[in-house]
N, C-alpha and C positions, 0 to 999 in steps of 0.2 A: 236466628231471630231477625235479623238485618237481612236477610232471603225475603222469608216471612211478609217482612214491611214492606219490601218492594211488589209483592205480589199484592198483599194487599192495596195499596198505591195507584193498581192499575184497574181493582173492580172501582168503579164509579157507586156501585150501589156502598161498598161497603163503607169509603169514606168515611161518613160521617159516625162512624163507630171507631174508625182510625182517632179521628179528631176526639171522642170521648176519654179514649184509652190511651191517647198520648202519655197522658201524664206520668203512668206506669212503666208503658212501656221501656226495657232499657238502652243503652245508649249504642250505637252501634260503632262509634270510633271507638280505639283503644284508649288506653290511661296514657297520655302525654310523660314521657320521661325527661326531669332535667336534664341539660348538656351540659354537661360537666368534663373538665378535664384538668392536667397535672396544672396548667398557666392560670386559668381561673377558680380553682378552687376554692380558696378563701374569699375572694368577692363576691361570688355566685351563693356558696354557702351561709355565706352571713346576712345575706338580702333575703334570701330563705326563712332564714329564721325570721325575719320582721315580719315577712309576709305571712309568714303562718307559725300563730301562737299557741299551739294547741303541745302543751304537756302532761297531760294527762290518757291514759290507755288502759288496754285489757286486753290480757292475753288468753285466748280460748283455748283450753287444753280436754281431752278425754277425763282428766284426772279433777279436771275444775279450772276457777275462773280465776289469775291474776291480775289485782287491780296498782297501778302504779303510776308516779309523777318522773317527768323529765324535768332534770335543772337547767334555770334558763343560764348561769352562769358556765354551762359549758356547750354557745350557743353551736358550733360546728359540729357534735356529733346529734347536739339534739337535731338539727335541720336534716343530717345525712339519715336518722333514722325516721323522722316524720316524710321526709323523701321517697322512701324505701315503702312503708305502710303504705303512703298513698299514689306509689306506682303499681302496686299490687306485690311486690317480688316477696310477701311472706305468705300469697296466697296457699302455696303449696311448699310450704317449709315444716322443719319437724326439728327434736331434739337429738341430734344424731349420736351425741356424745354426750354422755353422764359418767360421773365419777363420783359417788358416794364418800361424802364427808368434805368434797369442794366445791364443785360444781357442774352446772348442765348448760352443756351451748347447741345453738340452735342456728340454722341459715335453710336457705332452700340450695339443699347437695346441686340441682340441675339449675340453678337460676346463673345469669351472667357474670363472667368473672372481670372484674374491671381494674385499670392500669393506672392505679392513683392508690395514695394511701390518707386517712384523716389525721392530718395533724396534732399532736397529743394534746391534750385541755389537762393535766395537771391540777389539783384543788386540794390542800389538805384537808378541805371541809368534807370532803368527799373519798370514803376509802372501802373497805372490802369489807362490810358487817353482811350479816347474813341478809338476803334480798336486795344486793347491789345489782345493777344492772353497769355493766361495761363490753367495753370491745376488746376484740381479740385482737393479736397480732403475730407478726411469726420476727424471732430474734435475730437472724442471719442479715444480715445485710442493714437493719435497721437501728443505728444509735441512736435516733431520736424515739424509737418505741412509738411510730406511727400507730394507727390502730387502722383493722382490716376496713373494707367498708360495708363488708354483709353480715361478718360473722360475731353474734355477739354474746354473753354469757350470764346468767345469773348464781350468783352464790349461795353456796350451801354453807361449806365450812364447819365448822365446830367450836363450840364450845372453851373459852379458855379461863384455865385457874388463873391467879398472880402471877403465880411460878414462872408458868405455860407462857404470860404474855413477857413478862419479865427476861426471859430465855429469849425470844423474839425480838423484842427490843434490841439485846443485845448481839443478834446476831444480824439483823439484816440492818441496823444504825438509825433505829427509829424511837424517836419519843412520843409515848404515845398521848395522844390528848384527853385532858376528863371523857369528854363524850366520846371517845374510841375506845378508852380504859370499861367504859361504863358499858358500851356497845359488842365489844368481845367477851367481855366476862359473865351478860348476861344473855345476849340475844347470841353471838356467834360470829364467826368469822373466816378469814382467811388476810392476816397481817401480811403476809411474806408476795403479794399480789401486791401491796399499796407502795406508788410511785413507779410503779413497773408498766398499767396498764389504767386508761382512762375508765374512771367511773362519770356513767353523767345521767344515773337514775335512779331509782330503787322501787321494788314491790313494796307497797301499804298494805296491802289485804292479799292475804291467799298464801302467804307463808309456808302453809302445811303443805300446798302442791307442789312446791318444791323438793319438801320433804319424800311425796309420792312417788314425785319421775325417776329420785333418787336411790329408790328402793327398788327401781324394776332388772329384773336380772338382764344384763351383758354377756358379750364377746370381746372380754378387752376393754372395749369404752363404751360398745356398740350395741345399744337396746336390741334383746332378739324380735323385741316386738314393736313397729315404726310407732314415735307418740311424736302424732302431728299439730300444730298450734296454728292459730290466727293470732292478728292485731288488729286490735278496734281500736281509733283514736276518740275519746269519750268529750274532752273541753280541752 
């Protein structure tokens, strides 16, 4: 397209159809990427967040439309993933890994792999019910439980009796709270994630797509069939 405009640029006649159609026409620079790195991360990051309030999205899947809010109380991953949306890097991402009955995580396999980790946001307000949104991260090397900064996951989980949460409680050294109590036993879960890995969103509407992605047959973890997604940032 940016070919295109130059050509067009140099007929004289055409001009003024140039100058109608600007308006449309799209942008020919690329999406400016923050510069970020391990020294400035958290300044950068947090200035981020003030500059752009936008928590609210939609995730576009084959299977249907996830609608969901970012919390502002854990302003560094929300800023790392409104970053990400609108650098473009989930234009060609997908679920690459699904695990039926926990969860399905999603990154662009080919996009940049970067040399910083998000520092954990922590909330007990915030934990593993079914259509949490968190990040990943990998255990070796990491006692803080950094989280990665592309790769992120939505929960499936299941379903827990008393017993079921009761037994968890007592195994991983958690109390659970009324609304976590109320949140596993009716909507779902995955308890044995929470304090291990930053939650800092969740699906509102479209529940049951999760349900869908969950159900598609694998290799291991690996959809035989690619189920690719966007993000739209909606407000």
């Amino acid at each position: 397209m940016c070919k295109l405009l130059i050509a067009v640029i140099r007929q004289p006649l055409y001009f003024s159809l140039l100058v109608i159609f600007l308006g449309w026409l799209p942008a020919c620079s690329p999406k400016k990427e923050l510069a970020l790195d391990k020294s400035n991360l958290r300044e950068v990051l947090n200035q981020y967040a003030h500059d752009n309030p936008e928590t609210q999205f939609v995730i576009h899947t084959p299977m249907g439309d996830m609608q969901g809010v970012l919390y502002q109380d854990t302003p560094l991953h929300r800023a790392n993933f409104l970053r990400l949306v609108k650098e473009g890097y989930f234009d060609k991402a997908d679920f690459y890994r699904v695990i039926a009955g926990f969860a399905i995580q999603g990154s662009n396999p080919l996009g940049k792999k970067e040399a910083f980790l998000i520092p954990a946001e922590f909330n007990p307000k915030h934990y593993h019910k079914k259509g949490a949104l968190a990040m990943a991260h990998f255990d070796e090397g990491n006692p803080e439980k950094a989280s990665s900064t592309t790769e992120f996951y939505l929960v499936q989980g299941e379903r827990y009796t008393e017993e079921n949460l009761k037994d968890d409680e007592a195994e991983y050294g958690i109390t659970a709270t009324p609304d976590q109590r109320k949140d596993y036993t009716t909507l779902g879960g995955n308890m044995e994630l929470d304090g291990k890995y930053t939650v800092f969103g969740e699906v509102t509407k479209g529940l049951e797509v999760i349900d869908k992605i969950a159900t598609v047959k694998v290799i291991g973890e690996k959809p035989l069939q690619k189920i690719p997604f966007s993000i739209e940032l909606t407000k």
